[in-house]
PASEBA-1860 file (N, C-alpha, C; in nm, 3 decimals):
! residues 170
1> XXXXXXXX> 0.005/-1.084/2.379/-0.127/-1.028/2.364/-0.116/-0.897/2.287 ~ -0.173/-0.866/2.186/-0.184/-0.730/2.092/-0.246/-0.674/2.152 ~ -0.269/-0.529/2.129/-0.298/-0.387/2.152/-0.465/-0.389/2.221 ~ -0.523/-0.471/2.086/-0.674/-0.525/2.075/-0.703/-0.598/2.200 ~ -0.662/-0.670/2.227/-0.686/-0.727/2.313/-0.673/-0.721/2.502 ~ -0.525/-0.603/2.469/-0.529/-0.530/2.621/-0.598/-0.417/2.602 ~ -0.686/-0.394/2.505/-0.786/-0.269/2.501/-0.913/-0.354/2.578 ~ -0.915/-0.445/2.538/-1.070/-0.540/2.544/-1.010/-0.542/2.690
9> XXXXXXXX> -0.968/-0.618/2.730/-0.977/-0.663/2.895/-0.963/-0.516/2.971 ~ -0.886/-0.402/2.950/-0.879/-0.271/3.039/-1.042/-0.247/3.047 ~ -1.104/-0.251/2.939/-1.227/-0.222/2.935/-1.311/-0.302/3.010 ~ -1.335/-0.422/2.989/-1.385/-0.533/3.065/-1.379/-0.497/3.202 ~ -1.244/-0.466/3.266/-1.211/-0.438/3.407/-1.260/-0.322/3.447 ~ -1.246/-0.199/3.358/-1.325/-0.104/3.398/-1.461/-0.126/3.431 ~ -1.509/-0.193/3.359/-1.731/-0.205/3.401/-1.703/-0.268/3.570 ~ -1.642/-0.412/3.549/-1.621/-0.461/3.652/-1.578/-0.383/3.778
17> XXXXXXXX> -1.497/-0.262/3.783/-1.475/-0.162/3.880/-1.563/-0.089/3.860 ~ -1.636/-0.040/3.803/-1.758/-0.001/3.833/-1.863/-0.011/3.837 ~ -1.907/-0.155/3.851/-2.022/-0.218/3.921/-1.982/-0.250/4.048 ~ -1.855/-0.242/4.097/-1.757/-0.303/4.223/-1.854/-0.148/4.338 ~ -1.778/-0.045/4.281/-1.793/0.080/4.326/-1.959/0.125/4.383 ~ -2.043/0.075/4.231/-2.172/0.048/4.242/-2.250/0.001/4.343 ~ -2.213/-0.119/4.362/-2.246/-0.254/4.462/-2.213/-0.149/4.601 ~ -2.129/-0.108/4.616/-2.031/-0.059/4.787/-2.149/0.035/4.792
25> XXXXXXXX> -2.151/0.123/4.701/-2.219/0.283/4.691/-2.372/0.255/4.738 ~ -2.469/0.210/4.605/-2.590/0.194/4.641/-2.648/0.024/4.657 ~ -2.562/-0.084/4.660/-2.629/-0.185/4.679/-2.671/-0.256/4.536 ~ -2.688/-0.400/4.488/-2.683/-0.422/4.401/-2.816/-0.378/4.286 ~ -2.945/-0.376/4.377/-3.049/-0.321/4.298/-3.103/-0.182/4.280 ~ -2.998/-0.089/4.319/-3.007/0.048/4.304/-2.906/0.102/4.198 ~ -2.891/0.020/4.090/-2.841/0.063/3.916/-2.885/-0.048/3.876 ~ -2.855/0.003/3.726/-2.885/-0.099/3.579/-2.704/-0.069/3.548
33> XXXXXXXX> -2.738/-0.099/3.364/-2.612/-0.116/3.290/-2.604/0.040/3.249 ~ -2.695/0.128/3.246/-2.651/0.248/3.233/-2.529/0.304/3.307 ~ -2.593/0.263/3.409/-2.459/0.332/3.544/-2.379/0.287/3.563 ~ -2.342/0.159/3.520/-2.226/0.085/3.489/-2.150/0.175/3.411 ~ -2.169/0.156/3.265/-2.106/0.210/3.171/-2.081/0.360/3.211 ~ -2.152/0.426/3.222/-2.151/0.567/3.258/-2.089/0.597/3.390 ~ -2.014/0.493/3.465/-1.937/0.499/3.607/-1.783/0.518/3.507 ~ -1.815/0.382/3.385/-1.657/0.322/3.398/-1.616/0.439/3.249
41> XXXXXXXX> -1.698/0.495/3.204/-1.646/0.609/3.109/-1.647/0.496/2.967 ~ -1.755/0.417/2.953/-1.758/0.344/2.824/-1.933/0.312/2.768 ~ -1.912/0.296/2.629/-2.051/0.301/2.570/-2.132/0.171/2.581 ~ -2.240/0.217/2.614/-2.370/0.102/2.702/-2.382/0.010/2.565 ~ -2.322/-0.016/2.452/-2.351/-0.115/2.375/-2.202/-0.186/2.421 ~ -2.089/-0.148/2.466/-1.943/-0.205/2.536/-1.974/-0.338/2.624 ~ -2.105/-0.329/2.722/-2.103/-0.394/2.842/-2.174/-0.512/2.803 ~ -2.244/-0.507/2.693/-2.300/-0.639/2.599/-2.181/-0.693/2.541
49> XXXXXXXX> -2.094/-0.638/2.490/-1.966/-0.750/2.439/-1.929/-0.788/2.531 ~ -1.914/-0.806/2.664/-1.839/-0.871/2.791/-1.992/-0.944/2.859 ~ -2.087/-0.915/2.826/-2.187/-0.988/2.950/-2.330/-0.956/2.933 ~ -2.371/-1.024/2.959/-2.531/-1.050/2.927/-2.663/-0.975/2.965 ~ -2.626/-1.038/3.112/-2.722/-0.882/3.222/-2.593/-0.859/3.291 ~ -2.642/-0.807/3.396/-2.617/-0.708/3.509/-2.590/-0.830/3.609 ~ -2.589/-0.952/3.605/-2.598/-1.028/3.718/-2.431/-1.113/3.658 ~ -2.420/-1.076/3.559/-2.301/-1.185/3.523/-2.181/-1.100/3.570
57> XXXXXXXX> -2.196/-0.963/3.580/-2.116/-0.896/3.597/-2.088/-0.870/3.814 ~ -2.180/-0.956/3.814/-2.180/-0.912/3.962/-2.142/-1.035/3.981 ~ -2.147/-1.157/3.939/-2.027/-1.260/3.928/-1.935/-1.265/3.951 ~ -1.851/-1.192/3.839/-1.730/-1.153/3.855/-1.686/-1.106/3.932 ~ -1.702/-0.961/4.005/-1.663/-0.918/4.144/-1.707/-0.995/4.229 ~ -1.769/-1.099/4.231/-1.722/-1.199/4.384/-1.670/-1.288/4.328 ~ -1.623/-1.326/4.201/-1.492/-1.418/4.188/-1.360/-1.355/4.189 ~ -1.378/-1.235/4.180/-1.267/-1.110/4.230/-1.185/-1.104/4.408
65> XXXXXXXX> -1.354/-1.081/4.416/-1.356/-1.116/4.574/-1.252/-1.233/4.643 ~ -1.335/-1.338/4.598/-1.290/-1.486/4.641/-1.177/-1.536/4.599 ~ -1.137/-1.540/4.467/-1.004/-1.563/4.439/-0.903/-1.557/4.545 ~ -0.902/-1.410/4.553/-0.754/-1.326/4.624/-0.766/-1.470/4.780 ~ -0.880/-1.447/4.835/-0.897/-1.473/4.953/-0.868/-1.633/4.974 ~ -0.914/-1.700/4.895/-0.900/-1.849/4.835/-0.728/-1.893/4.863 ~ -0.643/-1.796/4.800/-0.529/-1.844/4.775/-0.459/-1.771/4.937 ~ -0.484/-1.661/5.005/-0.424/-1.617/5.094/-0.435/-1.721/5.172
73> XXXXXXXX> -0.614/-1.806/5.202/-0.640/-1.878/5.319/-0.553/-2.023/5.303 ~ -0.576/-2.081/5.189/-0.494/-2.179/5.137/-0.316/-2.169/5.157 ~ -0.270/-2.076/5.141/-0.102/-2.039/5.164/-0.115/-1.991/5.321 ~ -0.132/-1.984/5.371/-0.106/-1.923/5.496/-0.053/-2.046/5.570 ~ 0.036/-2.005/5.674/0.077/-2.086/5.790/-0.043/-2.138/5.885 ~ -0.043/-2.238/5.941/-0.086/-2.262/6.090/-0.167/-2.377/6.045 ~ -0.260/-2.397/6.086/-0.338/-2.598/6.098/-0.514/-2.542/6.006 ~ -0.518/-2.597/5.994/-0.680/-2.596/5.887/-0.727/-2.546/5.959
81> XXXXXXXX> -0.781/-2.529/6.085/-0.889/-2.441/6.162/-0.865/-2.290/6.187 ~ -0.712/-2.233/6.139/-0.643/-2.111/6.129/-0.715/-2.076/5.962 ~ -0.663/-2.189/5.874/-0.675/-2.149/5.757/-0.854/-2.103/5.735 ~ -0.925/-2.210/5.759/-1.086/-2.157/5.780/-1.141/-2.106/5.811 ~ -1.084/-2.070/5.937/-1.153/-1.953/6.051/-1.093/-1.802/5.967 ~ -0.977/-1.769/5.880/-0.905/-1.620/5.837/-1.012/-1.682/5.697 ~ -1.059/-1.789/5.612/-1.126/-1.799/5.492/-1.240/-1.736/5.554 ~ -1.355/-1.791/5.633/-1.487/-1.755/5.683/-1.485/-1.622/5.740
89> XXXXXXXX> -1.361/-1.585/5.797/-1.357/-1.434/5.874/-1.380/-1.339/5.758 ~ -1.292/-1.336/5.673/-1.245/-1.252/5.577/-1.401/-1.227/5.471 ~ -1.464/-1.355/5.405/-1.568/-1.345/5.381/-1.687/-1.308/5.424 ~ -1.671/-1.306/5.560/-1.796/-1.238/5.596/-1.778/-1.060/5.613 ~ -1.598/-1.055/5.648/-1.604/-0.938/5.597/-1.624/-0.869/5.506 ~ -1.605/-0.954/5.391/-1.620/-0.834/5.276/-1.764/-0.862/5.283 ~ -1.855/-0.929/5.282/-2.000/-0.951/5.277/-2.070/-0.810/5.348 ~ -1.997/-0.773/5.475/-2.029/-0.632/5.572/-1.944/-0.532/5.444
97> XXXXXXXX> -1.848/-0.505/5.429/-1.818/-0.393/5.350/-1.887/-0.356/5.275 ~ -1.955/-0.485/5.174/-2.077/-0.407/5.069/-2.193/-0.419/5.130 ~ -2.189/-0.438/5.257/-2.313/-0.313/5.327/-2.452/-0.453/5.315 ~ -2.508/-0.398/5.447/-2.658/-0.465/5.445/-2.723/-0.472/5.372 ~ -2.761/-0.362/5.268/-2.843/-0.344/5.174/-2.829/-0.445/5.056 ~ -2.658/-0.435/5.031/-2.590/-0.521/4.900/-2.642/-0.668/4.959 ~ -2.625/-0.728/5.105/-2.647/-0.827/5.165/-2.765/-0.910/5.088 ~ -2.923/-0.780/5.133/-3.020/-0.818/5.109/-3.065/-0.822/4.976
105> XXXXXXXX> -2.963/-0.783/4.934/-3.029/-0.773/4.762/-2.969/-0.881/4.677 ~ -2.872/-0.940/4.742/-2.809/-1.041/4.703/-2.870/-1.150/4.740 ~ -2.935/-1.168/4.864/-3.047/-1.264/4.899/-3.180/-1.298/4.785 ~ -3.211/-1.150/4.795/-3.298/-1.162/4.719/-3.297/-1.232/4.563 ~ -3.165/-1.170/4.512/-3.130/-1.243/4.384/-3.138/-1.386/4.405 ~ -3.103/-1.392/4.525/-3.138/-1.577/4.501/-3.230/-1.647/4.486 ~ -3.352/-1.538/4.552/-3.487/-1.618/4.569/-3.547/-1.619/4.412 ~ -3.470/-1.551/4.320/-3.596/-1.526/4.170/-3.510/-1.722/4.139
113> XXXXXXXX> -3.620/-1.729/4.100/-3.624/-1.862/3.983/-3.461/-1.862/3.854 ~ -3.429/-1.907/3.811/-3.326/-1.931/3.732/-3.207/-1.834/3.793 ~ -3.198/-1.773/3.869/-3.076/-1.662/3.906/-2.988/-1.778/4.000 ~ -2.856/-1.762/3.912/-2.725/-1.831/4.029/-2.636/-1.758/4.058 ~ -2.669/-1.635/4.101/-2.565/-1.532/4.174/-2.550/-1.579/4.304 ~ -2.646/-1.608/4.359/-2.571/-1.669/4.520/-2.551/-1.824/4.521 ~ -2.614/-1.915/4.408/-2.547/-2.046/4.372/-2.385/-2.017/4.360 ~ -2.395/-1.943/4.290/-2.261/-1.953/4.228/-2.145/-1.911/4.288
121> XXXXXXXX> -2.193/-1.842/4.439/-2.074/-1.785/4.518/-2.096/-1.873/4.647 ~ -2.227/-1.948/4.682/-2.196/-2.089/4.762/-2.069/-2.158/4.700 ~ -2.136/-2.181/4.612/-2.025/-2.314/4.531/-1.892/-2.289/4.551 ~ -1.866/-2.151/4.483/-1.739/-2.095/4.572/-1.653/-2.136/4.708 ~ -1.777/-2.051/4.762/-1.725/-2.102/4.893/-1.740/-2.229/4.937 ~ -1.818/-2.322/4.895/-1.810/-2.520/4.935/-1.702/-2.574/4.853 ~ -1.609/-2.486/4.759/-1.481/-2.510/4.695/-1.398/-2.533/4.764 ~ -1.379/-2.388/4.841/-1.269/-2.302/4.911/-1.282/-2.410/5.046
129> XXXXXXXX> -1.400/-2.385/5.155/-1.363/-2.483/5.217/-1.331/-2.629/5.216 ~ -1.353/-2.688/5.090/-1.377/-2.799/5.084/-1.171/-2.872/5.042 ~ -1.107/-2.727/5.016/-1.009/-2.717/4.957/-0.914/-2.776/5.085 ~ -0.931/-2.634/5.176/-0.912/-2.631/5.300/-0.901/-2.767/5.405 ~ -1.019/-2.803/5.389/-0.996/-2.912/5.476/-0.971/-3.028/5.424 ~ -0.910/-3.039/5.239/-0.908/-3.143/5.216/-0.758/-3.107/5.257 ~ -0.674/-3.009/5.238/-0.560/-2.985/5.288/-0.485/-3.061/5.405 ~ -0.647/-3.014/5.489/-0.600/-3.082/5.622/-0.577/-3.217/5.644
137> XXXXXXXX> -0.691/-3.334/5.541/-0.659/-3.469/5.537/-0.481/-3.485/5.446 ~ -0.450/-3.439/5.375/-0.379/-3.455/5.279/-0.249/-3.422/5.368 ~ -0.214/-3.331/5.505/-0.109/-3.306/5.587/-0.126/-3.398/5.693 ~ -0.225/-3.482/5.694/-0.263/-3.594/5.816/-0.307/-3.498/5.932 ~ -0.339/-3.374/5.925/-0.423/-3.307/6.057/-0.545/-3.394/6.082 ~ -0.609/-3.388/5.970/-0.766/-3.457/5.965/-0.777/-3.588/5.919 ~ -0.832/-3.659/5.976/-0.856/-3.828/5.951/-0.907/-3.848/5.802 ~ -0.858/-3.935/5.750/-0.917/-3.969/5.608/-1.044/-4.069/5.622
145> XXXXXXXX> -1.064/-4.073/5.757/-1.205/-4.120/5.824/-1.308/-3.997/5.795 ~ -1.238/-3.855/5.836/-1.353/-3.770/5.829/-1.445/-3.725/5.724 ~ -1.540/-3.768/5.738/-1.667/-3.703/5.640/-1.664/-3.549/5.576 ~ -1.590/-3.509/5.520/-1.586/-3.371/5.507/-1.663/-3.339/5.422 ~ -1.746/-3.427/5.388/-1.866/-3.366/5.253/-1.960/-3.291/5.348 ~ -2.011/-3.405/5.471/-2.098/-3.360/5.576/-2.063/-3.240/5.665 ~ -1.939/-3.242/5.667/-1.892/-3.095/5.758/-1.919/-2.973/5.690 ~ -1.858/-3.008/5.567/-1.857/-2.890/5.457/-1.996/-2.810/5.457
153> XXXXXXXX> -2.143/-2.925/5.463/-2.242/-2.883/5.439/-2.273/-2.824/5.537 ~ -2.250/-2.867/5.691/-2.234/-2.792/5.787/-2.248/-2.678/5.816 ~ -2.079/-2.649/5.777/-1.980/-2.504/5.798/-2.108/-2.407/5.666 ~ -2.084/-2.458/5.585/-2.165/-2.347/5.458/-2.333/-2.313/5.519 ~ -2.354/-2.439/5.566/-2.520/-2.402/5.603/-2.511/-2.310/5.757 ~ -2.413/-2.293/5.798/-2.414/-2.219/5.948/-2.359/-2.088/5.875 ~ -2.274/-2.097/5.808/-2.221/-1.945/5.725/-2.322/-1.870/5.697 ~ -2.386/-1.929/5.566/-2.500/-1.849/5.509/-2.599/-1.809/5.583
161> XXXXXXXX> -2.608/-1.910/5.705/-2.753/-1.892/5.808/-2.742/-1.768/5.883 ~ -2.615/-1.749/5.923/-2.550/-1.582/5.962/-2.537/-1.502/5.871 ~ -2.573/-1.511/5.760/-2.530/-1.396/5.670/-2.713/-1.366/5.681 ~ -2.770/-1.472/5.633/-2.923/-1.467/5.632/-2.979/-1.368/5.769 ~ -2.955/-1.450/5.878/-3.029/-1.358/6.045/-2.973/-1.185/5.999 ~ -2.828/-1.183/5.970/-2.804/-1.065/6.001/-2.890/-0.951/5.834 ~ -2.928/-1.027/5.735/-2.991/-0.979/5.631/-3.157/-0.950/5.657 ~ -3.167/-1.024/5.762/-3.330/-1.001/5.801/-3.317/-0.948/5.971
169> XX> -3.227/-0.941/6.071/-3.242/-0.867/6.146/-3.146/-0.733/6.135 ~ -3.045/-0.722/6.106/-2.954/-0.625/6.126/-2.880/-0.640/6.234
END
């Protein structure tokens, strides 16, 4: 990789750490791309060569997110219900780290019409578990009888439904 090009991605990563910082600080709808750029020490025409709006970039830090967590829950020792229960734990933790506010604003992004910021981090997560417990058929823990499309929808619709109560009650 040339010079050019580990210039482009340091930069890239910088916005991305500071929309990260952003998100923790005030929640996702309390900045634009100004404060992006002006967090990560780069010029507000920079954050258009990497991304579109403000929502693609908040993408990325939960594929940031999820990645790491994806591969820890997947490698770890112990039986699929270890591996799912440290996947679902861990995610709902970081979901609390960026704070109630980030919670509800991330909800909200879901409700506008064409927005797949929380499509796109379901899917994620109906990946991750879906990974998980195919694991488990594939080590013979889990029956190749079991329906895991139906569980999957399950586990994700009881996930989100707790992320939801605790976004509308606290």
């Amino acid at each position: 990789m040339g010079k050019r090009q580990e210039a482009a991605l340091e930069t890239q990563q910088k916005l991305v750490d500071a929309a990260r910082a952003l998100i923790l600080e005030r929640g996702f709808n309390n900045f634009n791309v100004s404060d992006i750029t002006e967090k990560a020490g780069v010029a507000k025409g920079s954050f258009y060569t990497y991304f579109e709006h403000k929502e693609d970039i908040i993408d990325i830090v939960t594929k940031q997110n999820i990645y790491p967590l994806r591969e820890a829950s997947l490698s770890m020792k112990g039986n699929v219900t270890d591996k799912l229960s440290h996947y679902l734990y861990e995610a709902m933790s970081q979901i609390v780290e960026y704070g109630l506010i980030s919670a509800q604003n991330w909800m909200q992004l879901g409700m506008k019409p064409g927005n797949v910021c929380i499509l796109n981090k379901m899917h994620l997560d109906m990946k991750v578990v879906e990974e998980i417990m195919q694991s488990g058929v594939n080590s013979g823990e889990l029956s190749t009888d079991m329906p895991i499309e139906s569980i999957l929808h399950c586990i994700i619709a009881e996930f989100y439904g707790i992320v939801v109560t605790w976004c509308i009650s606290n």
